[in-house]
N, C-alpha and C positions, 0 to 999 in steps of 0.2 A: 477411514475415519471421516467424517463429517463434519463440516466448521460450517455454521449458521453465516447467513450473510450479514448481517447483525452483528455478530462477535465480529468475522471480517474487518466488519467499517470499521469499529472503535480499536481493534487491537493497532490497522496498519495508521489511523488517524492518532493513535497515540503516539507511536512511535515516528509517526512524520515530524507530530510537534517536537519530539525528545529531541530530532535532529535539525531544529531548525525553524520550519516551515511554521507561518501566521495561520491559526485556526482554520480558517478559510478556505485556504490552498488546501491544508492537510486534508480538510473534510473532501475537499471536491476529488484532489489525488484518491485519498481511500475509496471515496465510492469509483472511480477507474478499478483500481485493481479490484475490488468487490465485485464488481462488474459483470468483469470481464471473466472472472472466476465463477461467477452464478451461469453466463451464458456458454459456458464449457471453453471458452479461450485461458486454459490453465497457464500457456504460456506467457501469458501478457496480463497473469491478474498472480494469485498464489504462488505460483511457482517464481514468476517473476520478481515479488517485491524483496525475497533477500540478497538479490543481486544490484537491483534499487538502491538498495540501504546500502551496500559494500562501497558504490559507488559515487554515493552521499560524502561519506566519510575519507572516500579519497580523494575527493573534490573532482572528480570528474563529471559530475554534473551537479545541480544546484537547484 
């Protein structure tokens, strides 16, 4: 399956914002993981934001 870099930004920019993050940050964070996900670094863009998120939520990072 296929995810547009486009869908990418907004879907992980949205849920930056749900968990916190000033529009700003979220944007700039999403296009990282969008990114890194368009230049084939799957680990550090897609694959990586719901472990991101896991660790949002357990406060291990901010």
């Amino acid at each position: 399956m296929r995810v547009s870099y486009d869908t990418m930004l907004q879907i992980f920019k949205r849920v930056l914002m749900k968990k916190g993050f000033q529009e700003d940050r979220a944007e700039a964070a999403a296009a990282i993981f969008a990114q890194n996900s368009l230049a084939g670094v799957y680990s550090h863009g897609l694959n990586r934001f719901p472990k991101v998120v896991e660790y949002l939520e357990k406060g291990e990072i901010d």
